[in-house]
C-alpha positions, -999 to +999 in steps of 0.1 A: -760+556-658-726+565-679-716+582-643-722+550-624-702+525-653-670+552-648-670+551-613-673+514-614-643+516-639-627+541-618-624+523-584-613+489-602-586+508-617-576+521-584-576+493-568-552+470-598-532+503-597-524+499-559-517+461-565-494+466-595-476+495-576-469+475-544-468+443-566-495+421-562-478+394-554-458+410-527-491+418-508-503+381-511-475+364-494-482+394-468-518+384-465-503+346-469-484+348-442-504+370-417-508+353-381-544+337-382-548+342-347-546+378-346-566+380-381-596+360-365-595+384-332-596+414-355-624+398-373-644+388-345-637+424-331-652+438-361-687+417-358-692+429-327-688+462-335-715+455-363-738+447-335-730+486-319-737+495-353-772+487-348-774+500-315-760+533-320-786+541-347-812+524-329-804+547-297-817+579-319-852+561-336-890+560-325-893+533-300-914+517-321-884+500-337-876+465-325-836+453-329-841+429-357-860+456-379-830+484-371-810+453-381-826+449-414-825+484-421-789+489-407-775+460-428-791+464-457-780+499-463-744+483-455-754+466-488-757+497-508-725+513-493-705+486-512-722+488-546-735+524-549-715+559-552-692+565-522-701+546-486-734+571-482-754+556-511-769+531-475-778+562-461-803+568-489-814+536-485-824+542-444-836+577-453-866+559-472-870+530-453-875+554-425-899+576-441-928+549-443-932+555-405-920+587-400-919+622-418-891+626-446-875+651-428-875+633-394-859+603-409-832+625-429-824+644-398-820+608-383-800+591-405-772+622-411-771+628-372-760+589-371-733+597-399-726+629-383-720+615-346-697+588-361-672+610-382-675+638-355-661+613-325-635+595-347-621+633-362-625+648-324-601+615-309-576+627-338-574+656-330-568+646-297-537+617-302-521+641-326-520+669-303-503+646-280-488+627-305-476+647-331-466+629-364-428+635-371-434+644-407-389+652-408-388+612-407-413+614-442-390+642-459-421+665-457-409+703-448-435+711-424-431+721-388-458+696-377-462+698-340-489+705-314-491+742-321-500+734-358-531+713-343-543+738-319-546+759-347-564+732-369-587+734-336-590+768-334-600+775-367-628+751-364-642+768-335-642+798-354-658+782-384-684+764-362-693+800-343-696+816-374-716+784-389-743+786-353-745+829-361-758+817-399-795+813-406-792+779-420-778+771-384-812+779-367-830+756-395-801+725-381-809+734-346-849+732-352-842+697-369-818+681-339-845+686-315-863+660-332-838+637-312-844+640-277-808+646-257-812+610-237-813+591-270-785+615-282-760+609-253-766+572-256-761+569-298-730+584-292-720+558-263-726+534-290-710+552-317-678+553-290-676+512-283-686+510-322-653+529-331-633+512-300-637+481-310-632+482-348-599+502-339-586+477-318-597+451-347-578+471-373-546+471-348-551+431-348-548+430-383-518+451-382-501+429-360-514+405-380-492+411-409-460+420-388-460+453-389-455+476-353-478+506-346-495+523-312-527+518-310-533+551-303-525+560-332-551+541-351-578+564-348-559+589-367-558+566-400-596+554-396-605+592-396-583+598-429-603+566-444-636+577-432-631+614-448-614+598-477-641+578-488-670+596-484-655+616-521-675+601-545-656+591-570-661+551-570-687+526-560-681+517-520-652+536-524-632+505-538-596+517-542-603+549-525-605+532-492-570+508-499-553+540-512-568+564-476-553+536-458-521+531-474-512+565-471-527+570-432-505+540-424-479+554-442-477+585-421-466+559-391-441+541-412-460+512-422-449+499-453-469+503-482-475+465-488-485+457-457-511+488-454-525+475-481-526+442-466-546+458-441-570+472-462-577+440-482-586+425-446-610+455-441-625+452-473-633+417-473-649+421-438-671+449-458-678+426-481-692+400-455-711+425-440-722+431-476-734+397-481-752+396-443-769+428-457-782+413-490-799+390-474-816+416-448-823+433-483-839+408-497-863+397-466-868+436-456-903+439-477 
């Protein structure tokens, strides 16, 4: 309980650290004077991508799911990612909502596959833009010869981590777990999981139009994969000033001032905390 009340403490102190740093005020009139148009696309951008959401994880269950109860159960562990430990503390929350019509470890093997295909895609499309579009780290003062040879290394050594990981015992336990999911419903989860991240890129590039600042959209992906890592440390409840702090600094990385990436952020969050709300009520009425 102590735990829970410091990272509570913890993430609130991020977060009033990032606004006195960048000046709070500063990142108001950012906010303040953000084009609405572009804000209400990015918005509407990320509601639909709420509804792939739903579909990517209900790609992957029994068939004995209808929409509106993967809905329930999708959105209500969207509840818990915003008030529990890190943005997993939902998965919990399917794991046992799952279990009352399936085995434990069906439904656990479920729910991490869902995580699992999500950060997997958005880290593989990194990898991919930043081996064609390597970050000039000179223009950041950072003494690092950054360029496509360092990523094919990055790649490299995960290939040799991954064939050493399938060699491992624990690796055969995995495999005999995955073939609870049938390949069909595998291939389309991850169709989902690909116009789920599509669209909440492009909404995130909206809102960085939004506040005036200039970006490829290609390079978006490569932020969202810092903030998706970033947060899943657990070290505040829904990751509240861990998120604003991944995305200042992926942002960053592309020039984007500090004020407005924080802008950004705020946008993001408060669309979490909508989706929040949508998923307290689902809570409530889920039985």
């Amino acid at each position: 309980m102590i735990l829970k009340y410091l990272k509570i403490f913890f993430g609130i102190l991020l977060f009033l650290f990032l606004l006195i740093k960048f000046d709070f005020n500063s990142v108001l009139k950012v906010i303040k004077l953000s084009d609405i148009v572009y804000i209400s696309i990015g918005f509407s951008l990320f509601f639909i991508s709420g509804i792939f959401e739903v579909y990517k994880f209900s790609a992957i269950l029994p068939s004995r799911y209808s929409f509106f109860e993967v809905f329930k159960i999708v959105y209500s562990g969207l509840f818990f990612n915003n008030f529990m430990p890190t943005n997993i503390g939902g998965d919990a929350y399917r794991i046992l909502k799952l279990a009352k019509k399936n085995s434990y470890r069906e439904s656990s093997v479920i729910v991490i596959i869902d995580r699992l295909n999500g950060l997997a895609l958005i880290s593989l499309i990194s990898l991919f833009v930043l081996y064609f579009r390597p970050i000039d780290l000179t223009l950041l003062s950072i003494d690092l010869n950054y360029n496509s040879s360092f990523i094919t290394l990055i790649v490299i050594l995960l290939l040799a981590l991954l064939v050493k990981f399938s060699m491992s015992k624990y690796a055969k336990e995995v495999l005999n777990d995955i073939k609870l999911i049938s390949i069909p419903k595998y291939i389309t989860s991850v169709m989902y999981s690909a116009l789920f991240h599509i669209f909440r890129i492009v909404g995130i590039y909206c809102f960085v139009l939004a506040v005036g600042s200039d970006m490829n959209i290609i390079d978006i992906p490569v932020v969202l994969s810092i903030v998706l890592l970033i947060s899943i440390i657990p070290i505040s409840i829904g990751a509240l000033g861990v998120r604003e702090a991944a995305f200042v600094g992926g942002f960053s990385l592309y020039l984007v001032e500090p004020v407005s990436g924080l802008a950004i952020a705020i946008l993001t969050r408060v669309f979490l905390f909508i989706q929040a709300i949508v998923g307290y009520f689902a809570f409530s009425h889920n039985g």
